[in-house]
N, C-alpha and C positions, 0 to 999 in steps of 0.2 A: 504494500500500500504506500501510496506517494506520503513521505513527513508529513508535506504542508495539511492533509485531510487528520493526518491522525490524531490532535489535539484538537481542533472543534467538534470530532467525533464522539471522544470519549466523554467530552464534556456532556453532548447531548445525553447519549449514556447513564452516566452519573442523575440526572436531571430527569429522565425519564426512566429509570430503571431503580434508582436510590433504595438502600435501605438502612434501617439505624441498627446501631450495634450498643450492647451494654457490656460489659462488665460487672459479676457480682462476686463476690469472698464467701465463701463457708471456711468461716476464722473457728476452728478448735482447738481446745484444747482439753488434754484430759482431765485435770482435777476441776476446771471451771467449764467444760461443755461447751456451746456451739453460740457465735456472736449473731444478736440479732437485733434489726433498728426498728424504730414504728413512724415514720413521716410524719410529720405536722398536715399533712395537706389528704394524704389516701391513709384510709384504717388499716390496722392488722401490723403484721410484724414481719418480716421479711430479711434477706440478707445484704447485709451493706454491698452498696456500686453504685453505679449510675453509667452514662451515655459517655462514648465517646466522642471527644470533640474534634470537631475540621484539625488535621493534621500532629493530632496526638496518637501515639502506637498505642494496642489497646492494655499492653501491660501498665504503660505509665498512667494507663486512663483507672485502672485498677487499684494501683498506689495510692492517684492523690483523692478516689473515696474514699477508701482506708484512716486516710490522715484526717480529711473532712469530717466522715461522718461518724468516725468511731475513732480517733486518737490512737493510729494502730498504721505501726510499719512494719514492713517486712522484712523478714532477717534472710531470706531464702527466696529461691525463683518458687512463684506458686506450681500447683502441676493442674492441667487444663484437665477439667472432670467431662465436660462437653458442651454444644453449641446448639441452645435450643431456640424454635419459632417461638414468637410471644405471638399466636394469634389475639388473645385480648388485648394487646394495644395497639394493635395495627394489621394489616396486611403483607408487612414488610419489617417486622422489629424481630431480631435477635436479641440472645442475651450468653453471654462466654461465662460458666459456672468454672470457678477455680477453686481447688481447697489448699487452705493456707494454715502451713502447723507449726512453724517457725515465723513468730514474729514476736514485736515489742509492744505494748502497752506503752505511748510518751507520753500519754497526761489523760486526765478527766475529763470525761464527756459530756460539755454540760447542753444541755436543752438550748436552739435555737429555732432560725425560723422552720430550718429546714428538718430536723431530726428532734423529734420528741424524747427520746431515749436509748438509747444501746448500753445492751445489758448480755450477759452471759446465761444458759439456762441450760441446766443439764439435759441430755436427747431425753430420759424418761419423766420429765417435767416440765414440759414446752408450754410457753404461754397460752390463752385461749386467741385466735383469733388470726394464726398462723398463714399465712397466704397458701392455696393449692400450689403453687409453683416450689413455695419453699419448704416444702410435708415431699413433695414429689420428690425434690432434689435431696433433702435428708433419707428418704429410705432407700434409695438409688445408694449413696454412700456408704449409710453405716449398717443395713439391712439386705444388701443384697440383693434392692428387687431390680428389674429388669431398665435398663436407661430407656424416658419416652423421648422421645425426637421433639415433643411440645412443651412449653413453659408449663 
């Protein structure tokens, strides 16, 4: 294909074809259990991440919710658990499930606009109100059940 075609191509591409990517941590640890945040803005409890942004890789997009939304670095590469469709927020939304067993705690989480609370809960005493994606993506890890291709 001629150069000059192949950048106003892929643009259109991108633009027509787009789709969003998340990043989420299944932060454990053994004596304190499995980190989970609650939003200020959507109910339930869920695993810290969020959206990759325009020209951030999606580890480092991984890192800085980590740091964000739960005061928590990582001491280690995470290991990729798998890359699921979010049909409920889109037609077009992934989300990259990491589990992260090596990291730091660097300070206290305190409640803002964006994160009501992150807290640690043992697997056999998970809050009530737990999102299906993140019930799915726990028994997938620590239970053995079979990985769904869907958030």
């Amino acid at each position: 294909m001629n150069p000059f075609f192949r950048k106003p191509l892929h643009l259109f591409w991108q633009v027509s074809r787009g789709m969003t990517l998340g990043a989420r941590a299944v932060v454990h640890d053994p004596a304190q259990g499995v980190l989970l945040i609650r939003h200020t803005y959507t109910p339930g409890w869920q695993f810290p991440g969020g959206g990759v942004e325009r020209g951030e890789a999606i580890g480092e997009a991984l890192e800085r919710e980590l740091r964000e939304e739960a005061c928590i670095a990582l001491r280690a590469e995470p290991v990729l658990h798998g890359l699921f469709f979010n049909r409920a927020a889109s037609d077009r939304d992934h989300v990259a499930v990491y589990r992260v067993d090596d990291f730091a705690v660097i300070g206290e989480k305190r409640p803002d606009w964006e994160i009501a609370e992150a807290r640690f809960f043992s697997l056999d005493d998970l809050p009530d109100g737990v999102s299906e994606g993140t019930l799915r993506r726990l028994r997938e890890i620590f239970a053995g059940e079979p990985v769904s291709p869907d958030w």
